[in-house]
N, C-alpha and C positions, 0 to 999 in steps of 0.2 A: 642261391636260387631265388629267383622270384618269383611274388603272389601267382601270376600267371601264370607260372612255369609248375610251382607246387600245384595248381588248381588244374590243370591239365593232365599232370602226373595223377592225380588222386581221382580224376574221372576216366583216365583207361584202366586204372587197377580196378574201379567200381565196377563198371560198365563189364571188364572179364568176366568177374565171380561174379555178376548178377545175373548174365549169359550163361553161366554155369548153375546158380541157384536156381534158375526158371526151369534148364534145361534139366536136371532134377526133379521139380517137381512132378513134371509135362511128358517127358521120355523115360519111360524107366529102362530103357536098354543102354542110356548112359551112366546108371548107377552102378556103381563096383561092390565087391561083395558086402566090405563096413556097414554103407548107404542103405546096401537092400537089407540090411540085417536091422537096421536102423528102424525104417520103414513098416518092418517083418511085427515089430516089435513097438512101435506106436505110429500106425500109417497116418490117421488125420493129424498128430501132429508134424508131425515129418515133414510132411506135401503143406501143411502151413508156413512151416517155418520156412522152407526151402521161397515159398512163393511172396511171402511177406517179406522177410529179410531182399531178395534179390527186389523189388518194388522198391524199398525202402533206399535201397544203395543208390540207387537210380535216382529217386524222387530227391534225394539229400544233397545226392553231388552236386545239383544245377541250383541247391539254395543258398553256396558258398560263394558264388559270384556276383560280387558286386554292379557290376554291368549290366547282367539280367534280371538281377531284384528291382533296379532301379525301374529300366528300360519295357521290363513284362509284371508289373506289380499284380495284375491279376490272376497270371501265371503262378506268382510265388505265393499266392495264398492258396490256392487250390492246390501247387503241388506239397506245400506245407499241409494241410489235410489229408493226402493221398499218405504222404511220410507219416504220421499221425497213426493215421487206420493201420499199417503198415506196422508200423513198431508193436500198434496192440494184439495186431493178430500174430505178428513171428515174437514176442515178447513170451505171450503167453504159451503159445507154442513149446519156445526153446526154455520156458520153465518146467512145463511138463517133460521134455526131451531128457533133460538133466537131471531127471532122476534115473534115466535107461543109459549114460554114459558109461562106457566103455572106462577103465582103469580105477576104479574104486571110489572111496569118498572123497578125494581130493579132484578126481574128476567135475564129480557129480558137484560138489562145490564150489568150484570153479565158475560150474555153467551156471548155476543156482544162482548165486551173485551177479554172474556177469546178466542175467534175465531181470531183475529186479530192478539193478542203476539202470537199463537199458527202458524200464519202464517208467522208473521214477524221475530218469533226467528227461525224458521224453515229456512225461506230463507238469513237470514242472516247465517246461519250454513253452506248451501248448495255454496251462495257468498266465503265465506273464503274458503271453502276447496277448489275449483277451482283455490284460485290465492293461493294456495298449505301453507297457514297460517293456519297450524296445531293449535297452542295454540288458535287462536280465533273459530276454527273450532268446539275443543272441548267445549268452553265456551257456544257457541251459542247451540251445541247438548243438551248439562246439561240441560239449562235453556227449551229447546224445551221440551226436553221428562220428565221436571219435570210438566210442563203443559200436555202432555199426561198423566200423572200418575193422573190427573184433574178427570178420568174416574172411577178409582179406590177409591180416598179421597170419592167422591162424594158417592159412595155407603158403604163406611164406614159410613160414617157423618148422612146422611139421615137415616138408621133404629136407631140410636143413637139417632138422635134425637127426635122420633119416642116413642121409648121407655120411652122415658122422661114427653110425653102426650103431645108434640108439635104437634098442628094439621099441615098435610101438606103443606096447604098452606101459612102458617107463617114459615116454614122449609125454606122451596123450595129458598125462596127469599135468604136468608142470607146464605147458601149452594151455591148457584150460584157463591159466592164468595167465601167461606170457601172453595171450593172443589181444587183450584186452587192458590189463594195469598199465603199460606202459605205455600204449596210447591215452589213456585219461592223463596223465602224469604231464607226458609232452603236451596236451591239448590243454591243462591247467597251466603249466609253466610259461608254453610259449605263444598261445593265442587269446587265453581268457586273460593272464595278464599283463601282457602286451600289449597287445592290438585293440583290446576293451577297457579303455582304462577306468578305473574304479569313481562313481562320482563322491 
């Protein structure tokens, strides 16, 4: 598969779930009972995360094309700020979130992690670019927006598993993690040292 082809693949799976994160936030007659119970149980953060995260997928997808970084460099600064604000506000969000997780302490630990690297590769991404270190700037973005992409695995995986006759709440747990480790893993493997190579 090619760049172009992965980079269009990963901006309609973005563009779904951000349609669906917004739509979340914004309609609560599209939330199902999990969501509203979710919500029930920590509403401003909920409607944060739900609204940061779905911005951030958006803001992220259009900073992986080379063509448009090039071609809209003003573009890619401002929307690199938008993704920025975005990670802090669904970060902290889905830190608090993670302790109201559904399936126990392996739940809740899961999301607890997954909110932290989400923060920290973030502002490590946002550090480098300031003191104008492009190559770690990129490195830091990869790894960031392969944990946004956390939003997407996570609703792959779960009706999958689902299907399979796993009840939810023996899912939920082990998703916590699957939705997230294995995209940092692929994203270190095959684009940070790959595509970036080391000076």
């Amino acid at each position: 598969m090619t760049r172009n082809a992965m980079w269009y693949l990963m901006l309609f799976a973005a563009v779904g779930v951000s349609a669906y994160a917004l739509a979340l936030g914004f309609v609560p007659a599209v939330r199902n009972s999990f969501v509203s119970d979710m919500v029930l149980q920590a509403p401003s953060a909920s409607v944060l995360h739900f609204l940061g995260g779905g911005i951030v997928l958006l803001a992220g997808a259009s900073q992986f094309h080379a063509g448009l970084r090039k071609k809209y460099t003003k573009l890619h600064r401002w929307l690199g700020r938008v993704y920025v604000a975005g990670v802090l506000v669904g970060g902290i969000a889905g830190f608090t979130l993670a302790f109201y997780s559904v399936g126990g302490l392996a739940a809740q630990a899961g999301f607890l992690v997954l909110a932290v690297c989400w923060l920290l590769s973030t502002g490590l991404a946002f550090r480098y670019i300031l003191r104008r270190d492009i190559v770690a700037h990129q490195r830091w973005m990869i790894r960031s927006y392969a944990l946004t992409l956390g939003a997407v695995t996570l609703r792959i995986y779960l009706p999958l598993f689902l299907m399979q006759g796993i009840p939810f709440e023996q899912a939920y747990p082990a998703i916590a993690w699957l939705a997230w480790v294995p995209n940092l893993i692929i994203a270190e493997w095959v684009f940070v040292a790959a595509l970036i190579p080391r000076r």
